[in-house]
C-alpha positions as CSV (number, residue, x, y, z in Angstrom):
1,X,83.8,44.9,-13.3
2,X,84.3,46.5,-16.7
3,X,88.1,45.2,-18.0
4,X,87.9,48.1,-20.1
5,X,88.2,50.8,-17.6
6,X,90.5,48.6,-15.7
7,X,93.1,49.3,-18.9
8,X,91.8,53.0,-19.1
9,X,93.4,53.6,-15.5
10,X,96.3,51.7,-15.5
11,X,97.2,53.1,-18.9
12,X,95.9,57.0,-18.8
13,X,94.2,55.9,-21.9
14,X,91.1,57.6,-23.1
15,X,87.8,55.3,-22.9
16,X,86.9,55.8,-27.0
17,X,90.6,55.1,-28.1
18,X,89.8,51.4,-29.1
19,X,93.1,50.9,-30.6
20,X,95.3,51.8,-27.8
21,X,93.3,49.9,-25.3
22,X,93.6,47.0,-27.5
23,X,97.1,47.3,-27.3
24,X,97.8,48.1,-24.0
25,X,95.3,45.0,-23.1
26,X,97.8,42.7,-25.2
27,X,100.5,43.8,-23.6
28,X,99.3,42.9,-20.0
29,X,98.6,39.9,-21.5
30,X,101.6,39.1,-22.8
31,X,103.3,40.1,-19.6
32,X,100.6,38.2,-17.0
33,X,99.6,35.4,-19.2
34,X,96.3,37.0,-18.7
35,X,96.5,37.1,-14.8
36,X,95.7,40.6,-14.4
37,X,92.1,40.2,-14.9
38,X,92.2,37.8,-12.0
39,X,94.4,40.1,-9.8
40,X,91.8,43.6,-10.4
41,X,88.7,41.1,-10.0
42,X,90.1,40.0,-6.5
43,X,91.2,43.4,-5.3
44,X,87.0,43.9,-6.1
45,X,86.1,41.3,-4.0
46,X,87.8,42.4,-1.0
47,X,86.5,45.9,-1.8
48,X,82.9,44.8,-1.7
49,X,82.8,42.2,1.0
50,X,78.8,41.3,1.2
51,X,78.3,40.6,-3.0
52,X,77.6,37.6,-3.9
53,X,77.6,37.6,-7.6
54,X,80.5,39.8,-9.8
55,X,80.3,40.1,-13.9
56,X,83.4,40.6,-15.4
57,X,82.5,42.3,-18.8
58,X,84.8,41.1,-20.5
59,X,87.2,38.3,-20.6
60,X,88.9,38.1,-24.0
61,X,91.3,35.3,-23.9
62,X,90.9,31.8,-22.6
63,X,93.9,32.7,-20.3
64,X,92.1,35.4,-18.5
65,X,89.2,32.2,-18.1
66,X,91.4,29.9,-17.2
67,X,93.0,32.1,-14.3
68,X,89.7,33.0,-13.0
69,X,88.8,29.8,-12.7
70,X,91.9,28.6,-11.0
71,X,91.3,31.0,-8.1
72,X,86.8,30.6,-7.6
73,X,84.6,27.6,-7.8
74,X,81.7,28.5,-9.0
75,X,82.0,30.4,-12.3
76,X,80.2,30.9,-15.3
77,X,81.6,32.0,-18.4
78,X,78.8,33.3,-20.7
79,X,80.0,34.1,-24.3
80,X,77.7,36.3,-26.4
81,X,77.8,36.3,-30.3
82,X,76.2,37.5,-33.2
83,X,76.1,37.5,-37.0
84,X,79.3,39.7,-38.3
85,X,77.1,42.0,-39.9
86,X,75.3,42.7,-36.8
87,X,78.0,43.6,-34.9
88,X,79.6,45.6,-37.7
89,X,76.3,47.9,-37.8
90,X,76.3,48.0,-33.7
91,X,79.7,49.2,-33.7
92,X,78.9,51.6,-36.2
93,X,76.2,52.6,-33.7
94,X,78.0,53.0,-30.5
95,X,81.0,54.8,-32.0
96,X,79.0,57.3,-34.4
97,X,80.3,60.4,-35.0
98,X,83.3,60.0,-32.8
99,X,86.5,61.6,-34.0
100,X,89.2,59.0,-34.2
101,X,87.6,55.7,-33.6
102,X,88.9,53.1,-35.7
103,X,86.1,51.6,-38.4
104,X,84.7,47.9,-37.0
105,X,87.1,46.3,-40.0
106,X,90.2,48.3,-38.6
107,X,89.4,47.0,-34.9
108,X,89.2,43.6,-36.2
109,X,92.8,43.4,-37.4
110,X,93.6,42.8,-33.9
111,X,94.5,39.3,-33.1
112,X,92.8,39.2,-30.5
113,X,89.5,39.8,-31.5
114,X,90.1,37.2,-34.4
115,X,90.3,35.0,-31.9
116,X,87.5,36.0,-29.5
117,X,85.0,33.7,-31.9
118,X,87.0,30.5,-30.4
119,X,86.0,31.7,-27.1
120,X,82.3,29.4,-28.2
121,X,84.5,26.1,-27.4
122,X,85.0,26.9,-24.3
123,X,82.2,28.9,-22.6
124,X,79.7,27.2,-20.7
125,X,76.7,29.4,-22.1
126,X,76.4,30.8,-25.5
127,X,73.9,33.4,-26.4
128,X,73.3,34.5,-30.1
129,X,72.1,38.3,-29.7
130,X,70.4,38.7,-32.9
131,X,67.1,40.1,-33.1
132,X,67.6,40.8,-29.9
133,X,67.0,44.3,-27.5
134,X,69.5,44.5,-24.1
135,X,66.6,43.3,-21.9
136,X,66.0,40.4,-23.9
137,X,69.2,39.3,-23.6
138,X,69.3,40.0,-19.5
139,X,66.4,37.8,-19.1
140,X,67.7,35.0,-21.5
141,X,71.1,34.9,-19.4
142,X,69.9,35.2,-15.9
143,X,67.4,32.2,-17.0
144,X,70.3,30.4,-18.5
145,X,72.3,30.9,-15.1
146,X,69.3,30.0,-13.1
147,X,69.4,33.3,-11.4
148,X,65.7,33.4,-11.2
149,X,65.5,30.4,-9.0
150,X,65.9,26.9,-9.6
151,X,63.7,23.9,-8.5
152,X,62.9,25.6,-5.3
153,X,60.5,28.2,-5.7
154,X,58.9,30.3,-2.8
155,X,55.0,30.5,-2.5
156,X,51.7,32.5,-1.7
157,X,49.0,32.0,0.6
158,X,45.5,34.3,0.3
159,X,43.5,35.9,2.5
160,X,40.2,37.2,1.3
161,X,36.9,37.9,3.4
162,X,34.2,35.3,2.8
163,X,31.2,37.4,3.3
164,X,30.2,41.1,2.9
165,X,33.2,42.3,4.4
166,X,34.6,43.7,8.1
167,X,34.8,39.7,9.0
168,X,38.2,40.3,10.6
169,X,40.8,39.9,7.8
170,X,43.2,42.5,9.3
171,X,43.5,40.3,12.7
172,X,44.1,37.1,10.8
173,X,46.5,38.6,8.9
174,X,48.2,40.6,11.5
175,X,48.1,36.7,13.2
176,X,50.2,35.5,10.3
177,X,52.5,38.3,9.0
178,X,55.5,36.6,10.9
179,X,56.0,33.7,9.0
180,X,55.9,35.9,5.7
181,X,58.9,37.2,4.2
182,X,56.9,39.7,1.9
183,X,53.3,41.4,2.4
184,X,50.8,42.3,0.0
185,X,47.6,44.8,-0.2
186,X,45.4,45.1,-3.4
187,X,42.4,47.5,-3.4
188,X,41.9,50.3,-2.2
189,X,41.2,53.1,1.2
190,X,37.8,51.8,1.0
191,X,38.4,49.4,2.9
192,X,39.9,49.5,6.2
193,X,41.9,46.2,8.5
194,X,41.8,47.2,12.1
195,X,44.8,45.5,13.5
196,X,44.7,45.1,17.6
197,X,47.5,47.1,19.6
198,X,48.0,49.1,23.3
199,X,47.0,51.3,23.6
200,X,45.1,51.7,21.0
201,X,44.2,49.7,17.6
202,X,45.3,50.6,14.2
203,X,43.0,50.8,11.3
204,X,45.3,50.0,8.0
205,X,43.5,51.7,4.7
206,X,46.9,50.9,2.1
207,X,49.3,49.3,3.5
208,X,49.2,45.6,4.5
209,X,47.8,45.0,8.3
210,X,51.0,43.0,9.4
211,X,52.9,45.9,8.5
212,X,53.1,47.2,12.2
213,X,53.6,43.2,13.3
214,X,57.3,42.5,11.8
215,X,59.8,43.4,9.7
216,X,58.6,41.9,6.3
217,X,58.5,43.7,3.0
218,X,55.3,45.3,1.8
219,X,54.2,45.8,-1.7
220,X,51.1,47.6,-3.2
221,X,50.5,46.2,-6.5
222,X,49.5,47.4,-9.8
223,X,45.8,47.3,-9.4
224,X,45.5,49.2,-6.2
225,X,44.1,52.1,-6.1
226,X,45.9,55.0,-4.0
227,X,44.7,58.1,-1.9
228,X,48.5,59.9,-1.5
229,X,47.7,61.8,1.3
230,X,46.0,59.1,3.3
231,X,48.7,56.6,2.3
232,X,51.5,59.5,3.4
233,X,50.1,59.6,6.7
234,X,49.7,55.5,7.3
235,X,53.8,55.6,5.8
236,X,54.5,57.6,8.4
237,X,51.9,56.5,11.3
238,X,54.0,52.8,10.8
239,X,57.3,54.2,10.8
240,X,58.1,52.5,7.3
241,X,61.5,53.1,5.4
242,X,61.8,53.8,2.1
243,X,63.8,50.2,1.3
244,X,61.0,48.2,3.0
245,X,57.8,49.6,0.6
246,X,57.3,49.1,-2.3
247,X,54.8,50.6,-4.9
248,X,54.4,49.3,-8.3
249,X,54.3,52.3,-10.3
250,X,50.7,51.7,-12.2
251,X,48.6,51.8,-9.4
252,X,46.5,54.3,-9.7
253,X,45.6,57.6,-7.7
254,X,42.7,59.1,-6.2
255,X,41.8,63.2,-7.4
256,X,39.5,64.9,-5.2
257,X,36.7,64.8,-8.8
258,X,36.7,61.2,-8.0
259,X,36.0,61.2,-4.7
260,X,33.2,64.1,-5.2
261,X,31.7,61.9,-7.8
262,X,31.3,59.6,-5.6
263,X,29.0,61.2,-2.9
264,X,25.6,60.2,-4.5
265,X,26.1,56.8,-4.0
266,X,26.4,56.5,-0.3
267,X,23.2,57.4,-0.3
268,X,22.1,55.1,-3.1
269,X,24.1,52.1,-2.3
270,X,25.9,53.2,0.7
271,X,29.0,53.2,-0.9
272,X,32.0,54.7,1.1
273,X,32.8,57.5,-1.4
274,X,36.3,57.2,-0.6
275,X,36.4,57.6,-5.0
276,X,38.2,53.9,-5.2
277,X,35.6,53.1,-8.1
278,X,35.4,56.3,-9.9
279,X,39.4,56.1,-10.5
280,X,38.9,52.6,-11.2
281,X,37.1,53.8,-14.0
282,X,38.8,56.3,-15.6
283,X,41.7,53.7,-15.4
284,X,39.9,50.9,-17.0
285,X,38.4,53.8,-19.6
286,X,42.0,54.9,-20.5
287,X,40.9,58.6,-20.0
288,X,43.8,60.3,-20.6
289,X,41.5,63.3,-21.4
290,X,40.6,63.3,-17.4
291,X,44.0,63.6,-16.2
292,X,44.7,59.9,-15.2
293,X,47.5,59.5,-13.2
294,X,49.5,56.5,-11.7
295,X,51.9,56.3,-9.0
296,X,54.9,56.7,-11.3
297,X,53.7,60.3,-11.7
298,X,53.4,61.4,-8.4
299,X,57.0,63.3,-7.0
300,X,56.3,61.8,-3.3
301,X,55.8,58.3,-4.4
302,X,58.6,58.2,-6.2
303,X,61.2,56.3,-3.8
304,X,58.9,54.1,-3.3
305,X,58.2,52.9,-6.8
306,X,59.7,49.4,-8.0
307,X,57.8,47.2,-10.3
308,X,55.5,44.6,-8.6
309,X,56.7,41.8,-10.9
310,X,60.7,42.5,-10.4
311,X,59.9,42.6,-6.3
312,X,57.7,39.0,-6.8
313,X,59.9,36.8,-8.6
314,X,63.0,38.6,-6.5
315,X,61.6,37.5,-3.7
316,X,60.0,33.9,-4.7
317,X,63.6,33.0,-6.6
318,X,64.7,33.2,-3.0
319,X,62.3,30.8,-1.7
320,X,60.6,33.6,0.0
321,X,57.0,33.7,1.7
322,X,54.6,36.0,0.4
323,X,50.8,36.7,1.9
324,X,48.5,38.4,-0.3
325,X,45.9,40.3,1.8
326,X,42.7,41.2,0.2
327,X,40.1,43.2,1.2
328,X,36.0,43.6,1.1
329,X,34.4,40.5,1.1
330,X,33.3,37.6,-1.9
331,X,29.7,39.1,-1.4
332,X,31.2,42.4,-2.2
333,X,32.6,41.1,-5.6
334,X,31.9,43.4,-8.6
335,X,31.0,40.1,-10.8
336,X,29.7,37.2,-8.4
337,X,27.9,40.0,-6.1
338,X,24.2,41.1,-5.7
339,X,24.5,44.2,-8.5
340,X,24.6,46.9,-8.1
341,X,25.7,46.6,-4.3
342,X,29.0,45.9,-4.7
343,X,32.2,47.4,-4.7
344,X,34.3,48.4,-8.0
345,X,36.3,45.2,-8.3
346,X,36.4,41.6,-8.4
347,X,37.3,41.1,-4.8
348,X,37.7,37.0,-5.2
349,X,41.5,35.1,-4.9
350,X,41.1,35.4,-8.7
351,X,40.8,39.2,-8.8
352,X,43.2,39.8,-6.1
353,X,46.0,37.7,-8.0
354,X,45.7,39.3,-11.1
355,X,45.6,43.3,-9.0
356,X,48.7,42.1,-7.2
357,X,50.5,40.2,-10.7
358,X,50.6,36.4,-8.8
359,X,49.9,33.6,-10.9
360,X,47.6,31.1,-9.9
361,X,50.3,28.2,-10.1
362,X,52.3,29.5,-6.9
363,X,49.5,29.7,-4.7
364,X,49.7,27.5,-1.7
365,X,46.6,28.1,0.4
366,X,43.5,30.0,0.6
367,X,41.8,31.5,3.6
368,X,38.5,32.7,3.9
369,X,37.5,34.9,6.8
370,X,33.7,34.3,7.8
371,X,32.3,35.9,10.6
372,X,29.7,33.9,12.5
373,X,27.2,36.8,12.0
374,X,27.6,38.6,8.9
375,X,27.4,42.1,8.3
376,X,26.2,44.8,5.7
377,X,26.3,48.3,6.2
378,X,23.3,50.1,8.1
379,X,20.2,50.7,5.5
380,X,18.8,48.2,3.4
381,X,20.4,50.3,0.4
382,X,23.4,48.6,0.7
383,X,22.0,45.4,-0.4
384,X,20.0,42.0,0.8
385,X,21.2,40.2,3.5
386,X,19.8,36.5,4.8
387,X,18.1,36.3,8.2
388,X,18.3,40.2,9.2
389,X,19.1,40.1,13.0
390,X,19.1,43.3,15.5
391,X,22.2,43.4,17.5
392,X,19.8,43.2,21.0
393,X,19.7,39.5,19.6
394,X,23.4,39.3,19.6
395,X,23.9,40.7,22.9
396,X,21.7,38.0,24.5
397,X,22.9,35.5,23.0
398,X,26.7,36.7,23.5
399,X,26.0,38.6,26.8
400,X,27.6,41.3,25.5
401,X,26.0,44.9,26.2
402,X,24.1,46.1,23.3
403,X,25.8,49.3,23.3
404,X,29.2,48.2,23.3
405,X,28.3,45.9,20.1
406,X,26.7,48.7,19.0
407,X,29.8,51.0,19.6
408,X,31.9,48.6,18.2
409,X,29.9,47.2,15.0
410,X,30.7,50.6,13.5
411,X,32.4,50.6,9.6
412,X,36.3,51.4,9.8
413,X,36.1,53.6,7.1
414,X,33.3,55.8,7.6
415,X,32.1,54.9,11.2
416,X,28.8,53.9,10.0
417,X,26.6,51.6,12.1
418,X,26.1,47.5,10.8
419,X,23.2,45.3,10.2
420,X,23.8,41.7,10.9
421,X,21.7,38.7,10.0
422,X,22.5,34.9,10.9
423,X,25.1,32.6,9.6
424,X,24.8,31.9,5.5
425,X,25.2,28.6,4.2
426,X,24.3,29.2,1.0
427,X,27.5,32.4,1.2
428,X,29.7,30.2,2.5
429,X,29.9,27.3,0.3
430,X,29.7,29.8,-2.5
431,X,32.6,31.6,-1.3
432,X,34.3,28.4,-0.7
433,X,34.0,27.4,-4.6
434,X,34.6,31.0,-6.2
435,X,37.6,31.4,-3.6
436,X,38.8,27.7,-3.9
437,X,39.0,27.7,-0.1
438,X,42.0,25.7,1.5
439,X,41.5,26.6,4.8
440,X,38.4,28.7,7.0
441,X,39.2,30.9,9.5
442,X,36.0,31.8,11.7
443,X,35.7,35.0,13.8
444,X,33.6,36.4,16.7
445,X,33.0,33.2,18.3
446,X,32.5,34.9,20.7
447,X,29.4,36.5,19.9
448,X,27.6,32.6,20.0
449,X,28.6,32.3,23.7
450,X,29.7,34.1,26.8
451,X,31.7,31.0,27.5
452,X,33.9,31.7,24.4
453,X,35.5,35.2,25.5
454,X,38.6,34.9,25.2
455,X,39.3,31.7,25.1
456,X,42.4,29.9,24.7
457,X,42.3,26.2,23.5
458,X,39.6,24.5,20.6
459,X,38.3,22.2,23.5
460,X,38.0,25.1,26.1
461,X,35.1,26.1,22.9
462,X,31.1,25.3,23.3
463,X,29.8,22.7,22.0
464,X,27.5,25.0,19.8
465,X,30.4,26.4,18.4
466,X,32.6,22.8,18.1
467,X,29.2,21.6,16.0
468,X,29.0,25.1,13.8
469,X,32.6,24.7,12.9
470,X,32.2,20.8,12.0
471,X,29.0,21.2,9.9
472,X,31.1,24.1,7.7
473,X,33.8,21.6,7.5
474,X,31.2,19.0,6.1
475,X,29.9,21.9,3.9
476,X,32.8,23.3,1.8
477,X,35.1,20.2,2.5
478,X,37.7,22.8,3.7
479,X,39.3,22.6,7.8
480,X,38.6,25.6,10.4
481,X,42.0,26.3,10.6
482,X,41.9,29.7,12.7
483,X,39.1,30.7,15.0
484,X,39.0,34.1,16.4
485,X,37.6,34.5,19.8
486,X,37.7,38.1,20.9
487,X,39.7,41.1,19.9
488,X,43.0,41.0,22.3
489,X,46.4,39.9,21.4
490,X,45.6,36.2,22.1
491,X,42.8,36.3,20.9
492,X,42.9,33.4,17.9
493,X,43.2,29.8,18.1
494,X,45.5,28.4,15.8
495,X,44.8,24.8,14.3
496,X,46.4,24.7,11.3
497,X,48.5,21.9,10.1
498,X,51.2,24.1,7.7
């Protein structure tokens, strides 16, 4: 609520005439005792019945303070100051050129503003402005006023795959996008999360796999990587509002060059040439020359676009709840991976924190999703794999058909068949470390058994599967917290202990 205008109107005086709002400010004043700020910032209040903060810009006498104090509890008075000189030559700046403005020495006559320097005794927060651009003084108050958040901070939890990828991320964090008051995807439509629904499941290529689950808010952070007519579609497949998404406005988009550049290597290292590492590239290259371009230049993105950073500490100065969803798998990872078949980015809880602008320090937990076969991609160009299995072994051992593993061991992205080999120690306790694993959620136990379709309860399990689960305990020191044991909608057993 600017006091300013507030004279303006009740006085029909013109907005640049310094002098005669100075006077006419005086005079209510004089005639209130400096009441009348009080009375328009109350009138405000009832006008706007769900804010919860107001700033009056500006109170000018210790009457108007004392008033507004009188009549609300909780107030703040925040005085901001400067070095005379300073404000002679921002004065000079903001009245420039202006017919009929008084010079800064002229204004300062007024008794008023003499006095407006005593106003330091009083305030509870005093800001010198010097050296100082507007922003920098926003984020210097708001910290002073604890508007950031206080002691109580909100807090992430991770989920990243432990393996090659496809070990059932999207369920688990479909599973847990309830208890999450903000949603998060990093990476890119290389990757897909098929969520289960009825009729039919959902396959999520950009947007976070809870998204169809509840009502949380979604972001896509600055390091994804964004195909804008696929991500379109998904907006409007999930029926998401423009207030609920948000898109930081760096990530970068996919051209149609990258995406043809791309087409050699699914051949080579059966890469799924959705172009998610070619525009990686030209980002991390800062070619300009090749037409880069973010989200913030795309016309269809742009409701959409709000800074990952401002939405993150919004959120966690609440004491909000934020899941961080990765995608691919730790034996996917760009650096810790078997070169060169791996994908175009670090796909670890390190890599996704800094794609999604988290620091490590809020984290709370750490999932890894490990299947209890892993899979690669068909072909043995898309990289080594221990203890290559054929999926007849699996359907003996699981007594599921062959050729409904077979239909359903297909990639999400490009409907490519899997290999599978058997369970990797030596992967899992070095995703564990690289990941710093608090928790393990294991998937497809039911291909170990027939007897664990579907069910309900951790005793209901085989013993097989009750000794698997202990020994990875004993290996990465970290609890099976979540075990998946089919692909329905109670199909994971929940034993967490947060």
């Amino acid at each position: 609520m600017k006091t300013s205008e507030i004279i303006s109107k009740a006085g029909s005086i013109r907005a640049d005439d310094r002098m005669a709002l100075q006077a006419m400010g005086d005079g209510l004043d004089k005639t209130t005792s400096g009441r009348w700020v009080l009375d328009a910032l109350s009138q405000a209040e009832r006008a706007v019945a769900d804010a919860k903060i107001f700033v009056v810009d500006s109170v000018r006498t210790i009457g108007q303070i004392d008033h507004i104090r009188g009549a609300y509890g909780p107030v703040t008075h925040l005085h901001l100051t400067a070095p005379p000189d300073v404000l002679r030559q921002r004065y000079n700046k903001r009245y420039h050129r202006k017919k009929g403005v008084p010079s800064y020495d002229e204004a300062k006559k007024n008794s008023t503003e003499q006095n407006i320097g005593n106003l330091t005794e009083v305030a509870d927060i005093v800001i010198d402005t010097n050296r100082c651009e507007k922003e920098d003084v926003l984020v210097r108050a708001a910290s002073r006023m604890s508007l950031y958040g206080r002691n109580e901070r909100g807090y992430v939890d991770v989920i990243v795959g432990g393996q090659y990828g496809s070990e059932g991320k999207g369920q688990i964090a479909a599973f847990l996008a309830k208890e999450y008051d903000l949603l998060i995807r990093v990476g890119g439509p290389n990757a897909g999360h098929t969520v289960y629904e009825q009729p039919k499941s959902y396959t999520h290529h950009h947007l976070p796999s809870g998204t169809r689950k509840c009502d949380a808010a979604l972001l896509l952070g600055p390091g994804m990587v964004i195909n804008v007519e696929r991500l379109l579609q998904e907006i409007s497949d999930c029926k998401v509002e423009f207030d609920r998404l948000s898109i930081d406005p760096q990530a970068m988009i996919i051209n149609n060059g990258d995406i043809a550049a791309e087409r050699k290597l699914k051949t080579l290292i059966a890469s799924t040439g959705q172009g998610v590492g070619r525009a990686t590239a030209r980002k991390i290259g800062r070619r300009v020359d090749q037409g880069v371009t973010l989200a913030q230049d795309v016309p269809e993105l742009k409701p959409y676009l709000r800074p990952a950073i401002d939405v993150l500490t919004q959120t966690l100065a609440k004491n909000g709840r934020v899941l961080l969803e990765g995608t691919q798998g730790t034996g996917l990872s760009l650096h810790h991976g078997v070169y060169p078949f791996v994908t175009s980015r670090d796909t670890t809880v390190s890599g996704c924190l800094s794609e999604a602008g988290i620091p490590p320090s809020l984290v709370r937990h750490v999932i890894i999703v490990c299947r209890t076969y892993p899979i690669r991609v068909e072909g043995k160009e898309s990289g080594p794999m221990s203890q290559e299995i054929s999926w007849e072994e699996i359907s003996k051992r699981s007594g599921i058909p062959v050729e409904k593993l077979l239909e359903r061991e297909r990639t999400s992205t490009t409907n490519r068949q899997r290999r599978v080999g058997e369970f990797d120690w030596k992967l899992l306790r070095r995703a564990a470390f690289l990941n710093g694993a608090t928790d393990i959620a294991l998937t497809f136990v039911d291909y170990l058994s027939p007897k664990n379709q579907l069910v309900r309860r951790f005793d209901q399990l085989t013993k097989e599967t009750t000794d698997l689960i202990e020994e990875m305990e004993q290996v990465t020191g970290t609890k099976v917290s979540l075990i998946g044991t089919g692909f329905d909608s109670r199909s994971i057993i929940d034993r967490r202990e947060w």
